[in-house]
N, CA, C and O atoms as a CHARMM CRD file, in Angstrom:
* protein
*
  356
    1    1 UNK  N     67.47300 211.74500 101.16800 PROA 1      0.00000
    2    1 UNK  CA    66.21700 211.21600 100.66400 PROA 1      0.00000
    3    1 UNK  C     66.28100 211.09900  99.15100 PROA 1      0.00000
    4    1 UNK  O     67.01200 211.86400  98.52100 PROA 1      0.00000
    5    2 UNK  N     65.62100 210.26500  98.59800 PROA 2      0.00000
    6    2 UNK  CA    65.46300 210.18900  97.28900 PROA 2      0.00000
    7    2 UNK  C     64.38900 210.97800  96.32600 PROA 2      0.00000
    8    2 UNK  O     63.35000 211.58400  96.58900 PROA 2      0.00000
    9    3 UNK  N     64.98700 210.74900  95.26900 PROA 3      0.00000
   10    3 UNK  CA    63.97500 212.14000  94.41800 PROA 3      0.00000
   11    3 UNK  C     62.64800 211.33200  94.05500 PROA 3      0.00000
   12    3 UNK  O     62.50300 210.25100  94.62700 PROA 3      0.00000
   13    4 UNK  N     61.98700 211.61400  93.45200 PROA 4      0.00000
   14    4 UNK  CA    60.50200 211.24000  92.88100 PROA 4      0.00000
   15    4 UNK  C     61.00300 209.84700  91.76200 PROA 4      0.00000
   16    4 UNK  O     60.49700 208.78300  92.11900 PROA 4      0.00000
   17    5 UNK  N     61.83300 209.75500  90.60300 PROA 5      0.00000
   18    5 UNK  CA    61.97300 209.14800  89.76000 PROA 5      0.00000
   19    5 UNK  C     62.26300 207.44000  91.32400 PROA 5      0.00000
   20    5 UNK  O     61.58400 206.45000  91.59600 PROA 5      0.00000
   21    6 UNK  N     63.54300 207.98100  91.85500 PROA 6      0.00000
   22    6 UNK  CA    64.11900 206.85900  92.71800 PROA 6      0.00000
   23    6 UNK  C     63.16400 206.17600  93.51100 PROA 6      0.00000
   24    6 UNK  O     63.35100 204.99000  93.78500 PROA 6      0.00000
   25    7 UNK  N     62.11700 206.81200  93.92900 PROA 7      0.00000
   26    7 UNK  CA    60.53600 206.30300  94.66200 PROA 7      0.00000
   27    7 UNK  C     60.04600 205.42200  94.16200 PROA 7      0.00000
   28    7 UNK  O     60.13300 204.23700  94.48100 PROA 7      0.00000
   29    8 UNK  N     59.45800 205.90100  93.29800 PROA 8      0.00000
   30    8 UNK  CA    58.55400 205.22500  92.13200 PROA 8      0.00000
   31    8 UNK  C     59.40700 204.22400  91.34500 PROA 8      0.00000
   32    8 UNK  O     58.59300 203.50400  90.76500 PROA 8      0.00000
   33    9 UNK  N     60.44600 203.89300  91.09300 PROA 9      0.00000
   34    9 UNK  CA    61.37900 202.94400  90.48300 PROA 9      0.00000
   35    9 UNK  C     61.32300 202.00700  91.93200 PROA 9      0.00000
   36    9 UNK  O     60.56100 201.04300  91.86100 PROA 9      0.00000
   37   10 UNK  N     61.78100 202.12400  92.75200 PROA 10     0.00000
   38   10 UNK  CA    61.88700 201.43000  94.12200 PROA 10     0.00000
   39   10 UNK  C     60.43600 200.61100  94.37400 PROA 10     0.00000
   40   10 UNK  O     60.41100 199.40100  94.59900 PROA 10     0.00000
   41   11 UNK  N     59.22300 201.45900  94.30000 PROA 11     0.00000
   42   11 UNK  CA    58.12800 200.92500  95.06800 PROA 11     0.00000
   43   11 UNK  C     57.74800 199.86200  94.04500 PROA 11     0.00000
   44   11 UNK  O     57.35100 198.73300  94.33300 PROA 11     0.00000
   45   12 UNK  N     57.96900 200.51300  92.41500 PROA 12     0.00000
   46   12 UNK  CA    57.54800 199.66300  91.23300 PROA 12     0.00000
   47   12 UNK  C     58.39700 198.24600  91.28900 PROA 12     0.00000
   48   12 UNK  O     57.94100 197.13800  91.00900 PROA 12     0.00000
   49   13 UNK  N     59.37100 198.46600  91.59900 PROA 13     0.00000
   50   13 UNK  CA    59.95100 197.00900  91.76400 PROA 13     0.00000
   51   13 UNK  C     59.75500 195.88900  92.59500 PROA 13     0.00000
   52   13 UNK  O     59.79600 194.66800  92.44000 PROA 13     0.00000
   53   14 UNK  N     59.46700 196.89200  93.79400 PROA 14     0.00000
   54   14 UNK  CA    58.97800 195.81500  95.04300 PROA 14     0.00000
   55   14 UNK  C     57.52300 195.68000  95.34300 PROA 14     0.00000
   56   14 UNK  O     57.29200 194.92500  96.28800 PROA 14     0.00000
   57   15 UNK  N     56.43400 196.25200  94.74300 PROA 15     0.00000
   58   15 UNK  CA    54.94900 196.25400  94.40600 PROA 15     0.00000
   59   15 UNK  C     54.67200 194.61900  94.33000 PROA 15     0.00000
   60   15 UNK  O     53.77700 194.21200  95.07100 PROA 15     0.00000
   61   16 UNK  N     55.33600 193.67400  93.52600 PROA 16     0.00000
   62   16 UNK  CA    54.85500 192.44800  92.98900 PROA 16     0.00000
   63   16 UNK  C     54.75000 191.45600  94.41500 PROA 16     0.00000
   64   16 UNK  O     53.81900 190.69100  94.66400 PROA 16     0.00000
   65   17 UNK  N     55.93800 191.68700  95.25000 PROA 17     0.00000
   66   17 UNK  CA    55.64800 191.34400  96.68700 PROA 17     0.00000
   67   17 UNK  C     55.47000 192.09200  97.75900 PROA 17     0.00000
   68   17 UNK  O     56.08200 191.89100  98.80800 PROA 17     0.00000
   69   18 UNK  N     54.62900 193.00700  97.59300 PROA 18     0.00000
   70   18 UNK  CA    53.59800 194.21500  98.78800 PROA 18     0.00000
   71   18 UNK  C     54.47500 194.81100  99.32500 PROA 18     0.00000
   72   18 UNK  O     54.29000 195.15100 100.49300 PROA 18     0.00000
   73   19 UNK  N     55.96900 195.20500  98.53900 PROA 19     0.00000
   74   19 UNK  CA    56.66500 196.30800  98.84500 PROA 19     0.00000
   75   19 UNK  C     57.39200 195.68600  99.77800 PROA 19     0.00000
   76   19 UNK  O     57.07900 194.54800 100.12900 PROA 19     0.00000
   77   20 UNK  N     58.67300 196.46000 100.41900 PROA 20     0.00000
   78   20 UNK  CA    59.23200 196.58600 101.49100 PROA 20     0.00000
   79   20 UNK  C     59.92600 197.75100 102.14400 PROA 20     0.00000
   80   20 UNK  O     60.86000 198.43300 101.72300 PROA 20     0.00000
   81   21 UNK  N     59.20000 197.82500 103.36000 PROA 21     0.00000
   82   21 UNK  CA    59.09700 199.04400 104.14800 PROA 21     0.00000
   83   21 UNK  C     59.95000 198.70500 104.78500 PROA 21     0.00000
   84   21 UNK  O     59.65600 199.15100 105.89400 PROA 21     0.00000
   85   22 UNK  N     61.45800 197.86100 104.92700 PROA 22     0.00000
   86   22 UNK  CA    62.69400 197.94400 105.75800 PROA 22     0.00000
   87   22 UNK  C     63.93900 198.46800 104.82200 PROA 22     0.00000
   88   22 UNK  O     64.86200 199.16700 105.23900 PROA 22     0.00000
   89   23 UNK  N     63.74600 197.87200 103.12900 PROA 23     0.00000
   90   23 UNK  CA    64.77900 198.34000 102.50300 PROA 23     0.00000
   91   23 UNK  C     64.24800 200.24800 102.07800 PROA 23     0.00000
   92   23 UNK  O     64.98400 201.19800 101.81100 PROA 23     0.00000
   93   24 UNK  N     62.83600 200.19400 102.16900 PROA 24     0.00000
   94   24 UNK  CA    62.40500 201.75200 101.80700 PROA 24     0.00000
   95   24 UNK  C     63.17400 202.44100 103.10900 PROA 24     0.00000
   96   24 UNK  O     63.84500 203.40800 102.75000 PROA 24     0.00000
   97   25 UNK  N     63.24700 202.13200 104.77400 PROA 25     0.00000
   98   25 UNK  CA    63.62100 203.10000 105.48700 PROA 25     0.00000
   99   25 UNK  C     65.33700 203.15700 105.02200 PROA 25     0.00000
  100   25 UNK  O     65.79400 204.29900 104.96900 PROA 25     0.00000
  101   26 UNK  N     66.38500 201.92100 104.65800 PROA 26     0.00000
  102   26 UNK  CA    67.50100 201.76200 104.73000 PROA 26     0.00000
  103   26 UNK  C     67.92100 202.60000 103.51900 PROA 26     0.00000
  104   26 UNK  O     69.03000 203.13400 103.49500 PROA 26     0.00000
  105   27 UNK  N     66.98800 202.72700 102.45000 PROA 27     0.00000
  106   27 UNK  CA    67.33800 203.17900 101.25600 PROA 27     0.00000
  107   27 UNK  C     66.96200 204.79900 101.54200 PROA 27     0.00000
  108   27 UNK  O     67.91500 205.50300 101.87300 PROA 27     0.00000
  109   28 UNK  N     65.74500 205.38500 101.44600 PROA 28     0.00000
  110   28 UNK  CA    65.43200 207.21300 101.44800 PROA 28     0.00000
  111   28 UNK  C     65.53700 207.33700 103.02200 PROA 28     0.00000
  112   28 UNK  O     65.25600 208.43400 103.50300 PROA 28     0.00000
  113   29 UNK  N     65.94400 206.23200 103.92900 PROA 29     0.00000
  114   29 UNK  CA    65.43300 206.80200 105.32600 PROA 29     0.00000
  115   29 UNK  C     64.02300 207.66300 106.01300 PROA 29     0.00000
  116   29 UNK  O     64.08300 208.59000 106.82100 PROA 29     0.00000
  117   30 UNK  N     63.08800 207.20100 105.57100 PROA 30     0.00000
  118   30 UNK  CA    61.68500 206.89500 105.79300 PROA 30     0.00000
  119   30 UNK  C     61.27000 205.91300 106.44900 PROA 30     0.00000
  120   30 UNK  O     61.99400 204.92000 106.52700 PROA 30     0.00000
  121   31 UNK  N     59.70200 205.94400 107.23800 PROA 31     0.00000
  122   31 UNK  CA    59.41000 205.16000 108.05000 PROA 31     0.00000
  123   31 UNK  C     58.08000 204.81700 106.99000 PROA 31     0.00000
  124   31 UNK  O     57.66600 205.51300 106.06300 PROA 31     0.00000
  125   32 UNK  N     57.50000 203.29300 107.55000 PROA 32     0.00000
  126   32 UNK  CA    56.70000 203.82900 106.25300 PROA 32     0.00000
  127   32 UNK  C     55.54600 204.63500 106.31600 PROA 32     0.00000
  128   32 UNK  O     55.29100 205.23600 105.27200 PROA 32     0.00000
  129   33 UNK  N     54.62600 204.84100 107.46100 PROA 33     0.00000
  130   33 UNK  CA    53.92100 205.44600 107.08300 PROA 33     0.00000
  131   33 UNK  C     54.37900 206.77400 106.21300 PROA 33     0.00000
  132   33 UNK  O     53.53500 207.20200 105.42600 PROA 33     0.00000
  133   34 UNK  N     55.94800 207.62200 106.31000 PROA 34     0.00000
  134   34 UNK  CA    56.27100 208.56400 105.15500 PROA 34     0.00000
  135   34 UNK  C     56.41400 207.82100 103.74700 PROA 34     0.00000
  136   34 UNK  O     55.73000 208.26300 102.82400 PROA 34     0.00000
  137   35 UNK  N     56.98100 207.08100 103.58600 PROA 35     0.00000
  138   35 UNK  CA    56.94800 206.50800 102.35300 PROA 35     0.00000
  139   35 UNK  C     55.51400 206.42000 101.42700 PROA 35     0.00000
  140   35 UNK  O     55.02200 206.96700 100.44000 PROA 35     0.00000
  141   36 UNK  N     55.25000 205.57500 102.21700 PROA 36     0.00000
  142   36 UNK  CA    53.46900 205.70300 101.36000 PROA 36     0.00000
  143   36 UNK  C     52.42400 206.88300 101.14000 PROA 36     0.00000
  144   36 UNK  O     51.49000 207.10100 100.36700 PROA 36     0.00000
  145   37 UNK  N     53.21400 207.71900 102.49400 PROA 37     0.00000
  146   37 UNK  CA    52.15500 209.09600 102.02500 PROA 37     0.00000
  147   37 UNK  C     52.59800 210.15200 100.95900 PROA 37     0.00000
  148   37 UNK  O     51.87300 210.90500 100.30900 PROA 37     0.00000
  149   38 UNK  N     54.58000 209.97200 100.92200 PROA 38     0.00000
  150   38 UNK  CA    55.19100 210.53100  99.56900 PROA 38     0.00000
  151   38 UNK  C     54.65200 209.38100  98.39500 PROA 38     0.00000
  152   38 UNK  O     54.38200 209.99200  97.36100 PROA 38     0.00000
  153   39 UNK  N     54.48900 208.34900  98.29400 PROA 39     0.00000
  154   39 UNK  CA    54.47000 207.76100  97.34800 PROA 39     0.00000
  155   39 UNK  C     53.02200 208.19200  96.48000 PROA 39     0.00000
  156   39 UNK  O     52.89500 208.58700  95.32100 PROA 39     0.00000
  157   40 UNK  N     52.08800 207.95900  97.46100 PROA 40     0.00000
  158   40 UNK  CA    50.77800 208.55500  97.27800 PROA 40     0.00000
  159   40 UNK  C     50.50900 209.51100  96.64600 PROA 40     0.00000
  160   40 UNK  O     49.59700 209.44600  95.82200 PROA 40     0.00000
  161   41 UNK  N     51.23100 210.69800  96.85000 PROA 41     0.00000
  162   41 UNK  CA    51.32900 212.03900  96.49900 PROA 41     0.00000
  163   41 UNK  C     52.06900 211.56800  95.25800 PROA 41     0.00000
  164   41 UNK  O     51.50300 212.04700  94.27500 PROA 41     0.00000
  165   42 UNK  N     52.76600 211.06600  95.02700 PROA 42     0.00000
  166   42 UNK  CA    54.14800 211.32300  93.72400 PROA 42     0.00000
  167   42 UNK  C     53.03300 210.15200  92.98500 PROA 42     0.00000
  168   42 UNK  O     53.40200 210.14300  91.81000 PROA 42     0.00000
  169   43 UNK  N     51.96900 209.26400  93.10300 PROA 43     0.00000
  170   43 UNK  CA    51.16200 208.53000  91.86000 PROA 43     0.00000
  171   43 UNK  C     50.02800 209.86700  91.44500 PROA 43     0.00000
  172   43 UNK  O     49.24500 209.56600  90.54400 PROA 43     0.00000
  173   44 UNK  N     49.90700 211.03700  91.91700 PROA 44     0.00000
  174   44 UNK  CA    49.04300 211.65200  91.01000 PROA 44     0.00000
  175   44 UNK  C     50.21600 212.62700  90.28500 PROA 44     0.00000
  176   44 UNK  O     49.83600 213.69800  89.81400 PROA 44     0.00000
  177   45 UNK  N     51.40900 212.31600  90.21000 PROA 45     0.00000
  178   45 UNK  CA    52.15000 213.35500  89.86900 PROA 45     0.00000
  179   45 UNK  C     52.74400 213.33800  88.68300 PROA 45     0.00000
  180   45 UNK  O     53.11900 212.19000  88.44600 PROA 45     0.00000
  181   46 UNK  N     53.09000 214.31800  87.54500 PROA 46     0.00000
  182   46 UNK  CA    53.62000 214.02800  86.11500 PROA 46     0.00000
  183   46 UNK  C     54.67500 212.95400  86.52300 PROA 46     0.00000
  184   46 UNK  O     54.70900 212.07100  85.66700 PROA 46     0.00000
  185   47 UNK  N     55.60400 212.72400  87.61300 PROA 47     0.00000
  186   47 UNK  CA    56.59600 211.67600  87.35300 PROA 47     0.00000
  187   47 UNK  C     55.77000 210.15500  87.18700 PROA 47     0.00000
  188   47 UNK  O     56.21100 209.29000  86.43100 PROA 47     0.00000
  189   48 UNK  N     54.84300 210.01200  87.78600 PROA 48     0.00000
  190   48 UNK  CA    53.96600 208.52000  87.42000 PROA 48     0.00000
  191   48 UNK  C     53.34400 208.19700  85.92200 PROA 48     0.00000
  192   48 UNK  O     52.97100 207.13600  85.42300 PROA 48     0.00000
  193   49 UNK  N     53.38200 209.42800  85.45500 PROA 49     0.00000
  194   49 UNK  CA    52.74700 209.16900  83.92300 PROA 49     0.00000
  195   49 UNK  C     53.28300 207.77800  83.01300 PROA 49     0.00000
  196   49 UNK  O     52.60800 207.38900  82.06000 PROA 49     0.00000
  197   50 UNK  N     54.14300 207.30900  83.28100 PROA 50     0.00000
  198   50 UNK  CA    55.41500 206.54100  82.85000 PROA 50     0.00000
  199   50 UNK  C     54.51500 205.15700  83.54000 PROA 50     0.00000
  200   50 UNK  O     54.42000 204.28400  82.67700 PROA 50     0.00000
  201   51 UNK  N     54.14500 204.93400  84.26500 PROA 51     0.00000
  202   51 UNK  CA    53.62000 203.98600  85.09700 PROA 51     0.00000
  203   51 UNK  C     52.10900 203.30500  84.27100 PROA 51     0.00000
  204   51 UNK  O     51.14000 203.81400  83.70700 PROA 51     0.00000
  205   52 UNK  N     52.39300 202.42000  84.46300 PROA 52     0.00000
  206   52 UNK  CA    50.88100 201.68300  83.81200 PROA 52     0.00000
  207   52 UNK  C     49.62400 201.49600  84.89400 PROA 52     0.00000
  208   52 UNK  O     49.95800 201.37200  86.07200 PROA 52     0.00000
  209   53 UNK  N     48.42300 201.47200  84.62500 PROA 53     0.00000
  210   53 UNK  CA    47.51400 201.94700  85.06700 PROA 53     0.00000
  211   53 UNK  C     46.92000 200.71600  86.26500 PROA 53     0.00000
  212   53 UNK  O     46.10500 200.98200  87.14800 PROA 53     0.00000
  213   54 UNK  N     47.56300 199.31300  86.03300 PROA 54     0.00000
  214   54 UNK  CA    47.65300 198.73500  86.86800 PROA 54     0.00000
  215   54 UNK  C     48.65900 198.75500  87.44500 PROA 54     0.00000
  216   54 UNK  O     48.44200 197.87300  88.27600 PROA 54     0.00000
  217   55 UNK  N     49.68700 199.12800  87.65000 PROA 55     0.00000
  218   55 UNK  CA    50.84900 199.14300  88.38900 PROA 55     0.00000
  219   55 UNK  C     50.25500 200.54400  89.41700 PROA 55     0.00000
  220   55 UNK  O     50.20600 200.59300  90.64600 PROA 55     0.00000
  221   56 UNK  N     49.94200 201.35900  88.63800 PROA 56     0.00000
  222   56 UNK  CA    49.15000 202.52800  89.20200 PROA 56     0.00000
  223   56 UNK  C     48.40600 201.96500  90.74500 PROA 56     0.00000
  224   56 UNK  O     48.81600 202.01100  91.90500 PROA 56     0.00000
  225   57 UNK  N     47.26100 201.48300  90.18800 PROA 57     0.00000
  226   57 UNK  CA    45.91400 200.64300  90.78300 PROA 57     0.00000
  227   57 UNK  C     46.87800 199.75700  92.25700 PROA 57     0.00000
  228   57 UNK  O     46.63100 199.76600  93.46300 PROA 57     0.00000
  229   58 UNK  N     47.89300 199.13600  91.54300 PROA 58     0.00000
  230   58 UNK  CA    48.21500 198.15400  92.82000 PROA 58     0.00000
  231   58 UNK  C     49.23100 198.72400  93.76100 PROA 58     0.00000
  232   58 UNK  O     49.42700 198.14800  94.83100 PROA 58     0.00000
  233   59 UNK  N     49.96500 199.92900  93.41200 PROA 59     0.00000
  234   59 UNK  CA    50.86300 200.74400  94.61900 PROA 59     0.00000
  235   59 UNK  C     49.84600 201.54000  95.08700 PROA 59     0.00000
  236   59 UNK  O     49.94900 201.75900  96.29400 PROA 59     0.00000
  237   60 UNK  N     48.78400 202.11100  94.48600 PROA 60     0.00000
  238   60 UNK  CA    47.80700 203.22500  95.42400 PROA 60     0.00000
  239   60 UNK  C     47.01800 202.33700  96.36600 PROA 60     0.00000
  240   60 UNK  O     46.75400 202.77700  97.48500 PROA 60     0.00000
  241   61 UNK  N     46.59300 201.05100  95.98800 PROA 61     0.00000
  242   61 UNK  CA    46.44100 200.05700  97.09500 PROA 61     0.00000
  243   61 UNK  C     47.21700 199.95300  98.37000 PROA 61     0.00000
  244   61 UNK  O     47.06900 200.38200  99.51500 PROA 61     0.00000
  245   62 UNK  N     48.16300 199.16900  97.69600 PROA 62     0.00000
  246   62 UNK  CA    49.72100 199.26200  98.85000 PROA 62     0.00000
  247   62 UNK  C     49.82400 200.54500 100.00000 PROA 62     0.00000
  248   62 UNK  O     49.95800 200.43800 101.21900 PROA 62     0.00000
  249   63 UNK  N     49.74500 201.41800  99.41900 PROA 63     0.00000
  250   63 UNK  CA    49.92000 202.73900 100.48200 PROA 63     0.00000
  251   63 UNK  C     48.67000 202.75800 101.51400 PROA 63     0.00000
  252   63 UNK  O     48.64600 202.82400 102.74300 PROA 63     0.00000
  253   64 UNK  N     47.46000 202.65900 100.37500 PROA 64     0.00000
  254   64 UNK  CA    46.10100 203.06900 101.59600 PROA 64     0.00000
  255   64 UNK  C     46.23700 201.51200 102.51100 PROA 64     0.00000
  256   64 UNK  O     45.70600 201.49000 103.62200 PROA 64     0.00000
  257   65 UNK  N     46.92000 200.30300 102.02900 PROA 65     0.00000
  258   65 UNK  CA    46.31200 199.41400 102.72700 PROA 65     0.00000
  259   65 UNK  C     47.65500 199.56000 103.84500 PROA 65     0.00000
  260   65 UNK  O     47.53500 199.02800 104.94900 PROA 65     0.00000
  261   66 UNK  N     48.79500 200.22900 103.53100 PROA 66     0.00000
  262   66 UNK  CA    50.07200 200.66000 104.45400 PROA 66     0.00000
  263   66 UNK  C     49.82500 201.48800 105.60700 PROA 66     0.00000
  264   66 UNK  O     50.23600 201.25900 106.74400 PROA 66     0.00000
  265   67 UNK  N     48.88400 202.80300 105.10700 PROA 67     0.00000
  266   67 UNK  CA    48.36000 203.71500 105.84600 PROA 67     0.00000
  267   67 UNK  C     47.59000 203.67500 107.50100 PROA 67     0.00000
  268   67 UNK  O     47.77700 204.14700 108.62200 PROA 67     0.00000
  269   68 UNK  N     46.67100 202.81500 106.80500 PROA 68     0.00000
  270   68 UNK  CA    45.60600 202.49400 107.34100 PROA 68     0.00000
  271   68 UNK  C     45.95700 201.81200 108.34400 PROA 68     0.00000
  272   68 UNK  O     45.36600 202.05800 109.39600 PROA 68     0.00000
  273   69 UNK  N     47.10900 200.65600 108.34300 PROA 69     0.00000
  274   69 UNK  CA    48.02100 199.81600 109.39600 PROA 69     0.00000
  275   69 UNK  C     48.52600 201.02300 109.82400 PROA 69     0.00000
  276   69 UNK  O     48.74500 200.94500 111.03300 PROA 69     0.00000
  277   70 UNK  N     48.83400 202.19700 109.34100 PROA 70     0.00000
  278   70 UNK  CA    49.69600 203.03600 110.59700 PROA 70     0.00000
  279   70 UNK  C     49.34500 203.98000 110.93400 PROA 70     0.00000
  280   70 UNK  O     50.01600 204.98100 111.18700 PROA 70     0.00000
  281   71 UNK  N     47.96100 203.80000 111.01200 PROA 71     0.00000
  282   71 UNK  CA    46.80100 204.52200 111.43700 PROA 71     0.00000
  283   71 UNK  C     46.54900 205.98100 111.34600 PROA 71     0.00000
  284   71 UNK  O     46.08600 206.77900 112.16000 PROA 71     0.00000
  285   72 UNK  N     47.10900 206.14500 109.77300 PROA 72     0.00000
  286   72 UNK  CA    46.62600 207.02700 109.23800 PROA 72     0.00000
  287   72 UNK  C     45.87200 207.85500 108.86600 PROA 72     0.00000
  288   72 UNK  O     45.93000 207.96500 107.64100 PROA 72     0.00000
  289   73 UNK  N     44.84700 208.81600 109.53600 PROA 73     0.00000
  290   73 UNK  CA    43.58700 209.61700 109.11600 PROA 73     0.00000
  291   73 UNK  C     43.54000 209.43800 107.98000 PROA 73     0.00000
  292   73 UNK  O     42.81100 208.57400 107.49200 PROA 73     0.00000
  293   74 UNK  N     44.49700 210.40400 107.11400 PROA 74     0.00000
  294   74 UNK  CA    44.04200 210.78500 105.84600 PROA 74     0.00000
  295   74 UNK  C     44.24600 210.00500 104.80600 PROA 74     0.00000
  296   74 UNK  O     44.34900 210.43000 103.65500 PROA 74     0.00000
  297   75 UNK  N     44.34500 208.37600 105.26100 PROA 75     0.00000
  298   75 UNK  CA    44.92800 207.56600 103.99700 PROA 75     0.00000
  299   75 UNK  C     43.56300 207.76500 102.81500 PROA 75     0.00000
  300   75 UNK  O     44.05500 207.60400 101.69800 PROA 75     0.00000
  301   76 UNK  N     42.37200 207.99400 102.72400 PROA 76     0.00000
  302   76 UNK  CA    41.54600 208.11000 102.15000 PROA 76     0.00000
  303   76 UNK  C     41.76000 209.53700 101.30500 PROA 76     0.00000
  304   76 UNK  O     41.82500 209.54200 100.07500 PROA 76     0.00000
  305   77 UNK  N     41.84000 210.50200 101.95500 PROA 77     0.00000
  306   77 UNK  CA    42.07100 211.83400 101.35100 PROA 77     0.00000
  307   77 UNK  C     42.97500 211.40800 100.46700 PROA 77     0.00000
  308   77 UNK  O     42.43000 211.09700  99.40800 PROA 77     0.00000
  309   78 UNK  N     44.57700 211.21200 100.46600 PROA 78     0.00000
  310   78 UNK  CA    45.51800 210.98100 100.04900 PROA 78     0.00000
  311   78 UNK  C     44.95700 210.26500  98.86700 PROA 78     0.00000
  312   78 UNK  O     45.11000 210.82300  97.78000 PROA 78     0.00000
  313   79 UNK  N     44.22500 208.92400  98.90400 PROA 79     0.00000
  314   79 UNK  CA    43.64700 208.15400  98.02500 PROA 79     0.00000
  315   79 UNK  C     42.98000 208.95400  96.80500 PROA 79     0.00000
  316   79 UNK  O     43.33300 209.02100  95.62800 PROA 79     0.00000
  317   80 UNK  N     42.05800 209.45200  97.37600 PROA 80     0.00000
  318   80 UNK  CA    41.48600 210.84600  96.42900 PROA 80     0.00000
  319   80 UNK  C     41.74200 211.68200  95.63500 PROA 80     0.00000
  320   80 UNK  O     41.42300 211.73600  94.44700 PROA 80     0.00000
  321   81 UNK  N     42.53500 212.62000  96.45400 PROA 81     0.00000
  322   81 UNK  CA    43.41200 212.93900  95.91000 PROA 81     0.00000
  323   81 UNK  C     44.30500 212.51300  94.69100 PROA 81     0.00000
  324   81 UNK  O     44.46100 213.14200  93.64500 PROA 81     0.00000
  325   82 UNK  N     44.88700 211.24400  95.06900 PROA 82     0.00000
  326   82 UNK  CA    45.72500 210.75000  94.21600 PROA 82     0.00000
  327   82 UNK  C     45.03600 210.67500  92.61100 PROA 82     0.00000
  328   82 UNK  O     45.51400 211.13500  91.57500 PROA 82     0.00000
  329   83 UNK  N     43.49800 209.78300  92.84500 PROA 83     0.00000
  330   83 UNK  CA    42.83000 209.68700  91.74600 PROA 83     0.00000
  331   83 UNK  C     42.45800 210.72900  90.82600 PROA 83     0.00000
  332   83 UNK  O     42.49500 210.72300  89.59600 PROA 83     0.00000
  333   84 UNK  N     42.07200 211.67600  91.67500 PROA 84     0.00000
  334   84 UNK  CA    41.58500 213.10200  91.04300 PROA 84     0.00000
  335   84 UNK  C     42.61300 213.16500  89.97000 PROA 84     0.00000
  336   84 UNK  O     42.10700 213.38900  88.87100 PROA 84     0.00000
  337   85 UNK  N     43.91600 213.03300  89.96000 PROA 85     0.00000
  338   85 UNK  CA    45.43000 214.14200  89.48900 PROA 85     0.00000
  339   85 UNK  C     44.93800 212.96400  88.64000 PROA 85     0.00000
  340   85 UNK  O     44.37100 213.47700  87.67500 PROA 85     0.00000
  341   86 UNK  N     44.89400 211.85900  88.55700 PROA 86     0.00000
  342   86 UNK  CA    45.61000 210.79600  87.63800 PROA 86     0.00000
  343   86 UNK  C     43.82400 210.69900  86.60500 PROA 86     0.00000
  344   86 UNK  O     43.84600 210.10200  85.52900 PROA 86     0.00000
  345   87 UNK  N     42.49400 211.31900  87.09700 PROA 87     0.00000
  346   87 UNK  CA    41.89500 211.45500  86.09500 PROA 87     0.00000
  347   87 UNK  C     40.43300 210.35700  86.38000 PROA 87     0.00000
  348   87 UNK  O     39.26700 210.44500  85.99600 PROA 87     0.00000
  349   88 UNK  N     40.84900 209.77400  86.86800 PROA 88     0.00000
  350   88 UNK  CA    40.38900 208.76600  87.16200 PROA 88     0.00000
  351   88 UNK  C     38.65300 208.49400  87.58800 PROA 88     0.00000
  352   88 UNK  O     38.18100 209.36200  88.32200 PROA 88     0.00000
  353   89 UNK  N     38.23900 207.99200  87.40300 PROA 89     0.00000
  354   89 UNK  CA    36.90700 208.50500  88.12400 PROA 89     0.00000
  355   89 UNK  C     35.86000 207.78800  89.05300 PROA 89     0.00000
  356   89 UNK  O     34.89500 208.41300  89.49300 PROA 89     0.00000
């Protein structure tokens, strides 16, 4: 699996066309609903600080709108969560 920096470099690149959840499983070996719920977790985290606040805005999208297709309970919590860390209000 890949570390936090390799995530967030990965999702940031492929964000501009709504990600891809076949090179994310081929690359950390994740499905996506894991991907988006690590990713989720790793945008309220000191490694995202580096990240701009719309780039922010449009991967925490990506995940809840990822989630939610994979019928995720807690894509909302996660969402929350995420905002809380990053300040947000």
């Amino acid at each position: 699996m890949g570390d936090e920096n390799d995530i967030l470099e990965f999702a940031t690149e492929w964000a501009p066309y709504g990600g891809n959840d076949d090179e994310a499983f081929v690359r950390f070996g994740l499905s996506s609903k894991e991907f988006h719920t690590r990713l989720m977790r790793l945008l309220g985290s000191p490694a995202a600080r580096a990240l701009s606040k719309s780039t922010l805005v449009e991967l925490r999208h990506q995940c809840i709108d990822r989630l939610n297709r994979a019928g995720a309970w807690d894509a909302r919590s996660l969402a929350s969560e995420g905002t809380r860390r990053l300040g947000a209000t």
